[in-house]
N, C-alpha and C positions, 0 to 999 in steps of 0.2 A: 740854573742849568750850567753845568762845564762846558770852557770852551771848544767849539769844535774841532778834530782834525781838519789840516788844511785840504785833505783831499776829500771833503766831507757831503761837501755841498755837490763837486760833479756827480760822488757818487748816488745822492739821492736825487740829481736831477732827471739822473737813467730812470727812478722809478716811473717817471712820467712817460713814457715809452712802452717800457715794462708792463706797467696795467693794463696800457694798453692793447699790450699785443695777447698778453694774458687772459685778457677780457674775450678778444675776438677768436683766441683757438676755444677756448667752452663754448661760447656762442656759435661754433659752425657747425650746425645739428643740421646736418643735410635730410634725416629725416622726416623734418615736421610736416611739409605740405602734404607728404602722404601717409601717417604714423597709422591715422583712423583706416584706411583702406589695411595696410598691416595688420593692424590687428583685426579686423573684421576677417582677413583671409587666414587667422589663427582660430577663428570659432568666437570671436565676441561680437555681443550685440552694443546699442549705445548705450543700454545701463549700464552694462560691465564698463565700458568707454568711461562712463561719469563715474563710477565706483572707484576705477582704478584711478585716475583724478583726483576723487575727493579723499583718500585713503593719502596717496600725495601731498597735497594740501593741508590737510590736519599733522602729517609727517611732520613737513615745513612750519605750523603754526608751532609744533611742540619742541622745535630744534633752534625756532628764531632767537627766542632772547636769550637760551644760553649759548647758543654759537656766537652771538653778538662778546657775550661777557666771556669768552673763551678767549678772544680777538682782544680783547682790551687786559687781560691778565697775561697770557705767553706768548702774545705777541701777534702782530695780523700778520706779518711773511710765513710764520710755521702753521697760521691757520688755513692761509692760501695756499698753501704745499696740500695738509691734508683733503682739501678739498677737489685740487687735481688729479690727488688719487682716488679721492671715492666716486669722483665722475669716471672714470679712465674705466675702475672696477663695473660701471655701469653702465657703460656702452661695451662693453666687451660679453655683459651677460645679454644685452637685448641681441647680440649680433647671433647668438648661440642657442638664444630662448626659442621655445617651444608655443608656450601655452600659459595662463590667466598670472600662477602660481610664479612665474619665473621673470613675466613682466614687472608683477609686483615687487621682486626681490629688486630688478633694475629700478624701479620709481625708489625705493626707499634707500638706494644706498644718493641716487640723485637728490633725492631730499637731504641727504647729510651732505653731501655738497654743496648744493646751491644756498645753502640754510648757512654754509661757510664762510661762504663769501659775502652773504649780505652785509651788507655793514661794515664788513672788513676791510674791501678793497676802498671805498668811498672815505674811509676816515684813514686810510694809510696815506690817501693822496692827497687830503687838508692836511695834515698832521708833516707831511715831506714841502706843503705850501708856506706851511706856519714857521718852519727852520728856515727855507731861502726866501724867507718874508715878502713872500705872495699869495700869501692868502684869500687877496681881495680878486682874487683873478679865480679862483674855485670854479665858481661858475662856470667860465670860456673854457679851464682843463678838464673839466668833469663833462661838458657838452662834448668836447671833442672823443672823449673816450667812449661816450653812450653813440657817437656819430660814429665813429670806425667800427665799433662795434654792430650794431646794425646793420652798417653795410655789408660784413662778416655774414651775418648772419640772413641779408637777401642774397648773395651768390651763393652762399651755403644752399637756398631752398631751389635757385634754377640748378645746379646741378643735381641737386636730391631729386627734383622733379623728372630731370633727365634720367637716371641712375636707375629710379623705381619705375621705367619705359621695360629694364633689363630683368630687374630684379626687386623686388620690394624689400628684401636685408642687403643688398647692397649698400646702400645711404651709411648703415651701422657702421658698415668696414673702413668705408673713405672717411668716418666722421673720428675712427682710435686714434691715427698717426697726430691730427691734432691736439686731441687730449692728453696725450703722450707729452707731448711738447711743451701745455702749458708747465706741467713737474716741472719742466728740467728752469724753465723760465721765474716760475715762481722759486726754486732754489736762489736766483741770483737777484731778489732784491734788499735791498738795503731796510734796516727798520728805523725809520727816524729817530733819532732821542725825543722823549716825551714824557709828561710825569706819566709815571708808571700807577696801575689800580693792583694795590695790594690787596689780598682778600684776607686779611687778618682775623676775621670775623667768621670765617668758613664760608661757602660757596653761595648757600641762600640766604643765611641772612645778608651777604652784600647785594644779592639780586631783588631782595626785597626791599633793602637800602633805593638802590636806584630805580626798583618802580616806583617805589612811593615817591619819588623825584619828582618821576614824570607825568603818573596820574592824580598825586593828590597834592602838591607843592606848588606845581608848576602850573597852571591854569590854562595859558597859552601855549604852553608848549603840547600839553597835552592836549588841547583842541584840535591845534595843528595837525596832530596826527590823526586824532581821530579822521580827520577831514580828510586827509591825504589818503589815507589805509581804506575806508570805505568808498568814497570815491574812485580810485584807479582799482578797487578790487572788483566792483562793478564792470569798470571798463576793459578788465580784463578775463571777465565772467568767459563771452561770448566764443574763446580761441576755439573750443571744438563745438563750434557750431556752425562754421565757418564754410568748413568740407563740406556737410548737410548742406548749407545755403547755397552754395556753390552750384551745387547737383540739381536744386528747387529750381534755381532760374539758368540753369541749361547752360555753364561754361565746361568746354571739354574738358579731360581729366588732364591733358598734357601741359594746360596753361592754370593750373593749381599751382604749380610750381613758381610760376611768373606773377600772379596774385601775391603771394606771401613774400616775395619776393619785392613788388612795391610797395607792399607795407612797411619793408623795414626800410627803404629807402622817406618814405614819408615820416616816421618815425625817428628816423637816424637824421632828418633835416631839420624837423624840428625839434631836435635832443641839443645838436650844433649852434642853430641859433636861438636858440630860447633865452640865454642872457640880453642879448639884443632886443628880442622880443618884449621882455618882461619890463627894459629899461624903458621900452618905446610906448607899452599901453598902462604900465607900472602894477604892484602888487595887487590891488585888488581885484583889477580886472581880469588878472591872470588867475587868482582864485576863484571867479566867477565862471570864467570861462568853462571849469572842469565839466560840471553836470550841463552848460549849453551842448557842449561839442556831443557829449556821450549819449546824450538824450536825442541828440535831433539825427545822430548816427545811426541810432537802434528802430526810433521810428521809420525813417524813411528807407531801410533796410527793411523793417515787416509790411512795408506796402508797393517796394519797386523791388520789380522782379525783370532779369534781363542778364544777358550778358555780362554787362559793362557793369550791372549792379554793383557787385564788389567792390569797385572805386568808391561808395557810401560808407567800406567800414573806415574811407582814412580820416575820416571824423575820429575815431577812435585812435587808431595811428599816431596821429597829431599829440593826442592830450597822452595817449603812451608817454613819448618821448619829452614834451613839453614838462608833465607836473612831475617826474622824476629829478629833472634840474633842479625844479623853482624848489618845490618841497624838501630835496635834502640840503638845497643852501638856505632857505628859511628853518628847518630842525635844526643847523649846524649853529646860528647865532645864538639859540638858546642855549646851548648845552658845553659843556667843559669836554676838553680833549680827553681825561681819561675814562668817562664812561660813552663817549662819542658814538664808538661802534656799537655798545650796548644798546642805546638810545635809537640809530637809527635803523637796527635789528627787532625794536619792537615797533615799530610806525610800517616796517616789513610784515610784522607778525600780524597785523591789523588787517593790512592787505589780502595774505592768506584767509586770515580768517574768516572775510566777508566770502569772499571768493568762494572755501568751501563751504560755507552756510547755502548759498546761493547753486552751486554747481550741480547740486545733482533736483532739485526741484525745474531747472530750466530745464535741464534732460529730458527731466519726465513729462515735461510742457509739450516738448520737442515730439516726444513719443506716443506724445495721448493725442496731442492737437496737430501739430505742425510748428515746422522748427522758425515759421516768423513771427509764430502767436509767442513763443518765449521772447523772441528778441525785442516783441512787442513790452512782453511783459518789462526785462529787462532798461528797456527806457523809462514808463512809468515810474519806476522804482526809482533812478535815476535823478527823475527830477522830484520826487516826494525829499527824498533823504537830504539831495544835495539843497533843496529851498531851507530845512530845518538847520543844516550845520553851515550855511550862511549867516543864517539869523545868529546863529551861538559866535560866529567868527566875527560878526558885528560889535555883538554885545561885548565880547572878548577886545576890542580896537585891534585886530588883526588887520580887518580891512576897513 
């Protein structure tokens, strides 16, 4: 590596900042507490709900690993730019949309977005750790950026709660001027020097280069993801089931907003301390943990019904914000910095995938039975899956 400019190091210090702040304007989506009422008052039922979802979903599975290897080729700052404009382009069509057709065109330009970022921002900020040779500190800067972020993202839902009182597209309007912002933010950061991935070979054979890496080379590293991607996909099956369950045990519509709102606060606490955590009950128990928390979440969600219910998903909350730490700073020691992003764009793509396999069968659980017989189901599943890729994480001396 060439020596650096001397004014090298302040300037990739600002990126820690920078993702930061970057992170928390996309993440202020004032509409989520109430997106499913929105769309219900545009003519959709909760199939169309899970349709447009899993149509989402599959977007994202099919955009993860080449947006990953787009990041690690031209760079993650020009990837993170295009990604603030194709969210920007995508709340400016939900604010303006109509009807099923014009939703969908917002979901998918959001799927080329968020498919953008994966991977990208998280290895821009080992990679800017690994030049002012703090690498080993990942963890505490990456907890902190999932922590402000979050938090970004619970005032985002009491104002959206508040907002959708006036108006149900209002939330859209208050939520441009931030995605606006991130552009101009993602313009101004620094890309660290790094050995560079040339694609010499043309685009898929080098992406077939680095799967084969990762699912047939690598053993553990491939585990790992498995583990990570089907687990938190599950746990993050249930987000529109939420509003349903909400409505089952009788919490007004006005503190919808205040609900999603302590989610991210439970979630953004334990994104924050999860290095602390992980250090204090150490790896293994922190990969055990995944399928306890999410299991005994979902269960005791399909048989307590109340007010106060709600409080049962920060079971899930929790492992939100926890296994996204531990998981991409355990991917990160497998893998070489130049297919970094690549690598942690398919452990994302896993995620999705489980997610939409799963999302529209809970739906229809939801809709044939009742929406605690899914979440019911949801647990089961939970702990079937999560007991088998122990055993494999075992055998693997992971844990």
């Amino acid at each position: 590596m060439m020596p650096l400019p001397s004014d090298t190091p302040r300037a990739l210090r600002s990126n820690l900042w920078k993702i930061t702040t970057y992170s928390m304007c996309l993440q202020a989506l004032m509409s989520v507490p109430t997106i499913v009422l929105f769309w219900q008052s545009h003519g959709m039922n909760m199939t169309e709900v899970m349709q447009l979802q899993a149509l989402f979903a599959i977007a994202i599975v099919l955009l993860e690993v080449p947006s990953g290897y787009i990041a690690d080729v031209i760079g993650r700052r020009k990837t993170l730019i295009m990604a603030a404009c194709s969210n920007s382009c995508a709340i400016i069509v939900y604010s303006q949309g109509e009807r099923f057709a014009h939703f969908l065109i917002a979901e998918m330009l959001f799927a080329f977005g968020f498919s953008m970022i994966s991977g990208a921002d998280a290895a821009m900020l080992y990679d800017t750790l690994v030049v002012l040779g703090e690498e080993t500190r990942y963890q505490k800067y990456y907890g902190r950026i999932v922590f402000y972020t979050l938090c970004s993202t619970g005032a985002a839902s009491v104002v959206g709660g508040w907002l959708s009182a006036f108006s149900l597209r209002l939330p859209f309007y208050a939520t441009t001027p931030f995605f606006l912002a991130a552009i101009l933010i993602a313009m101004t950061l620094h890309e660290p020097p790094r050995k560079q991935l040339i694609a010499k070979q043309g685009y898929w054979r080098e992406l077939v280069k680095i799967l084969r890496y990762v699912f047939i080379e690598n053993a553990q590293l491939r585990w790992l993801i498995m583990y990570a991607g089907v687990l938190i996909g599950i746990n993050n099956a249930a987000v529109w089931l939420y509003q349903p369950y909400f409505q089952r045990a009788g919490l007004p519509l006005a503190y919808f907003g205040i609900a999603f709102a302590s989610y991210q606060l439970v979630a953004s606490l334990s994104s924050k301390f999860a290095y602390k955590i992980e250090q204090r009950i150490g790896a293994k128990a922190s990969l055990i943990s995944f399928p306890c928390c999410i299991a005994i979440g979902y269960l005791l969600m399909s048989v307590i019904l109340g007010r106060f219910s709600f409080m049962l998903a920060f079971f899930h909350q929790f492992i939100r914000g926890f296994s996204q730490i531990v998981t991409t700073d355990y991917v990160n020691h497998y893998t070489e910095s130049d297919v970094r992003a690549t690598v942690l764009s398919t452990k994302n793509l896993l995620l999705r995938l489980c997610y939409a396999i799963i999302i529209l069968p809970a739906g229809k659980i939801a809709d044939l039975a009742d929406v605690t017989d899914a979440l019911r189901a949801l647990g089961i599943l939970a702990i079937f899956s999560g007991s088998i890729l122990l055993l494999v994480l075992r055998k693997q001396r992971i844990i």
